[in-house]
N, C-alpha and C positions, 0 to 999 in steps of 0.2 A: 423283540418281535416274535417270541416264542412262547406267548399268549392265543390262547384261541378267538378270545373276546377281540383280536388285532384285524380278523377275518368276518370273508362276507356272509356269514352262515346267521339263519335264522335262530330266534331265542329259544325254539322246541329244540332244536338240533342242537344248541347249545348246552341244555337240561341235559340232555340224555346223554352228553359228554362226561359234564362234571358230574351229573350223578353214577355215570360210570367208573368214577375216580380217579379220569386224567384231570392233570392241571395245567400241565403246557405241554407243548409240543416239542418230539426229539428233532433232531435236525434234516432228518432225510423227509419228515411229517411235514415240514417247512416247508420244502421243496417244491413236494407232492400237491402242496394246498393254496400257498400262496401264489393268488391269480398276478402278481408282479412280475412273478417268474416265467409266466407263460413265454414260449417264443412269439419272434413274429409274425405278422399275418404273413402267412405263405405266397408262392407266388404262383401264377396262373395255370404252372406246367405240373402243379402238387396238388394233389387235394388239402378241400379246406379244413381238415379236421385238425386238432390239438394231439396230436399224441406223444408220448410220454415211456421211455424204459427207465425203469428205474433197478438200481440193483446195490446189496447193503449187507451185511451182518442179521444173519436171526438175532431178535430181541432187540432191532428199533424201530420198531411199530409202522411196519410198512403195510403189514395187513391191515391194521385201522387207520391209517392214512389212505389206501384206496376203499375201504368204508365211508370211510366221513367223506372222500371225495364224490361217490355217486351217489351217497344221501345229499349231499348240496347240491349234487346237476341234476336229480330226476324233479320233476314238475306235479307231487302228490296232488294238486288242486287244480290240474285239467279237467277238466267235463270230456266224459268218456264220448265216443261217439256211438253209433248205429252197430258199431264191430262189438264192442265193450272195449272193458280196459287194456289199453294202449302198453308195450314192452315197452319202459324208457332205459330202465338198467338190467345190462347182464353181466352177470359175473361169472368165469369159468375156469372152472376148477379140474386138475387131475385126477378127483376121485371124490367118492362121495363122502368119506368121511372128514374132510378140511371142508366140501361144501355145507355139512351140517355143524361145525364150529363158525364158520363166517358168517353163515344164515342165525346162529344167535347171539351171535355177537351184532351183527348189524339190527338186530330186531330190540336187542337192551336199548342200541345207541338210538334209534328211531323210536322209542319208544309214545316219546312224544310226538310227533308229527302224525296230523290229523292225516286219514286215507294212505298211512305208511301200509302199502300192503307188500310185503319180503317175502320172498317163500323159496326153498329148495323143490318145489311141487308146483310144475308146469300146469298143473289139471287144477288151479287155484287161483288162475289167469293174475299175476302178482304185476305188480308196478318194476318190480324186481326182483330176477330172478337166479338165481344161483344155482348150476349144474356142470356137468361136464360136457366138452365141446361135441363128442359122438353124441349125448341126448339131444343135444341143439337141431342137427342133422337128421336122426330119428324119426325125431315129434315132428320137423318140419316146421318149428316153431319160426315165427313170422319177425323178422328182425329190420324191417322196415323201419320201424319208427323210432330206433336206438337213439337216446340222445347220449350214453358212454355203455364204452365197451371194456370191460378188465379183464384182467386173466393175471390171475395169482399163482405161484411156483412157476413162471413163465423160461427158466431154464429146462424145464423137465418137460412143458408141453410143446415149444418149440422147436426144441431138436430135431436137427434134419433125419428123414425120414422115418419121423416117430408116427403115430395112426393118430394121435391128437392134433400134429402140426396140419396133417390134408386136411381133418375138420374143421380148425382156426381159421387156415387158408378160402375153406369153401364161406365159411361166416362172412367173411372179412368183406368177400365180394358179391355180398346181399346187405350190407349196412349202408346208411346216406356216408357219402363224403363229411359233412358235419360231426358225424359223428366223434365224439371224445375216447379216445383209447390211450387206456394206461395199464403199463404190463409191469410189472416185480417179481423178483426173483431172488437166492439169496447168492448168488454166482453169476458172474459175467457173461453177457446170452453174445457170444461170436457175431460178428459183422453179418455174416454168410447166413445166420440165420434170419436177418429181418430187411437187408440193404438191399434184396430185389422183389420187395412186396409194396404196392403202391401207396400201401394205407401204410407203413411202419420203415419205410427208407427214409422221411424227416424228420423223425423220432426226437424230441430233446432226450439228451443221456445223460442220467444222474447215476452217477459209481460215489458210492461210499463203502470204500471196502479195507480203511484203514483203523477205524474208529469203533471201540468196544467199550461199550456200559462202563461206568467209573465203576460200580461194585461186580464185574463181570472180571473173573480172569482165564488166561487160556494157556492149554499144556496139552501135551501128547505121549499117551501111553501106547506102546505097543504088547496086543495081546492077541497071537492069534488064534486060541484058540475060548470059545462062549465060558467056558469055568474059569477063566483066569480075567476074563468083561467083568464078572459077576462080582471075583474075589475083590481084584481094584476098586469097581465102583462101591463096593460098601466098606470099602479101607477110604475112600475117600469123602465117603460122606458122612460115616463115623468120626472121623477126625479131623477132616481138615475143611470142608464146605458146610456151613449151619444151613444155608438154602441153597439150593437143588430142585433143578429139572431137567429129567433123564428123558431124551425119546431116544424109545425102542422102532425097529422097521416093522414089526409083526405084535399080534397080540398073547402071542405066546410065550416072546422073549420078556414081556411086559408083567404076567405074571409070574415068572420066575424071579 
């Protein structure tokens, strides 16, 4: 079942998977996609929307699992109305620079889909759009017509008393009940941060947080001081890792 072709995803949507060079899907992508898994219909004292925490290891494609999941729900081929084109997907990100990696990554994977309009650029009126939860609030952008709502690094932007979480919070309660919301993170998001929100207290919860890539391994140096990060990581990539990917928190540390 960890075929894409097993799922209800159009053949444009499909193209622009595999010609992105996935072939199947990791296990938490499972999850995340297949509608089997969905919970039950809720019951009258919940709203009716689907949502979804998911939470996993960096590098099992939890980013492109909530990709492909809001390329599958948004409706490229409504007839606009009298408004123009209609916000069906938002995505909301801690910062702009993951918004401009997910905005082209989701634009490879949609590549094909007729009237795919993506965009990180509100002023572009997109089908979908990708920003951070303060622009949301800002622009006053019109979230009426959500048919899914995501938020990506959902450990960082809901933290209690962070200035992202009261924007999420004000979002939350301008979207339909309908609406589909799916949050990821790569760390465990506390009870206390979602179990008195009406839209995210019957969340189904997916924790995968035992399970690393077959060719992924993990160990722990202690260096506290930036010239001895430096020394190890290139003792370590010199000799002992052929592939490597280093993030740095700044772009400073990065070209050093």
């Amino acid at each position: 079942m960890n075929s894409f072709d097993n799922l209800l995803l159009t053949d444009d949507l499909l193209r622009g998977i595999y010609g992105y060079g996935f072939e199947t899907m990791s296990s938490i992508q499972q999850e995340i996609l297949n509608p089997q898994q969905q919970q039950t219909q809720p019951s009258q004292q919940q709203p009716s929307n689907s949502s979804m925490i998911v939470q996993g290891r960096s590098g099992e494609g939890k980013t492109i699992g909530l990709i492909i999941k809001v390329l599958k729900t948004v409706d490229f081929q409504k007839d606009d109305d009298d408004n123009g084109v209609e916000l069906q997907g938002l995505i909301l990100v801690p910062n702009e620079y993951l918004g401009k990696q997910i905005t082209k990554a989701m634009i490879y994977l949609g590549e094909y889909i007729r009237n795919a309009t993506i965009s990180d650029n509100v002023n572009e009126n997109p089908r979908i759009l990708i920003t951070t939860p303060s622009i949301v609030i800002e622009k006053k952008i019109n979230v009426s017509k959500l048919k899914i709502l995501a938020c990506d690094e959902m450990n960082v932007m809901l933290q209690i008393g962070s200035p992202t979480r009261r924007c999420i919070k004000r979002i939350l309660q301008q979207i339909p009940n309908e609406t589909e919301i799916i949050c990821v993170g790569s760390s465990k998001l506390p009870p206390e941060c979602y179990i008195h929100d009406q839209h995210l207290k019957h969340s189904r919860i997916i924790q995968q947080d035992s399970e690393l890539g077959r060719n992924i391994s993990e160990s722990f140096v202690y260096c506290p001081k930036l010239e001895q990060k430096l020394a190890t990581l290139k003792e370590r990539v010199n000799t002992t890792f052929p592939s490597n990917v280093i993030f740095c928190n700044n772009s400073k540390n990065k070209e050093k």
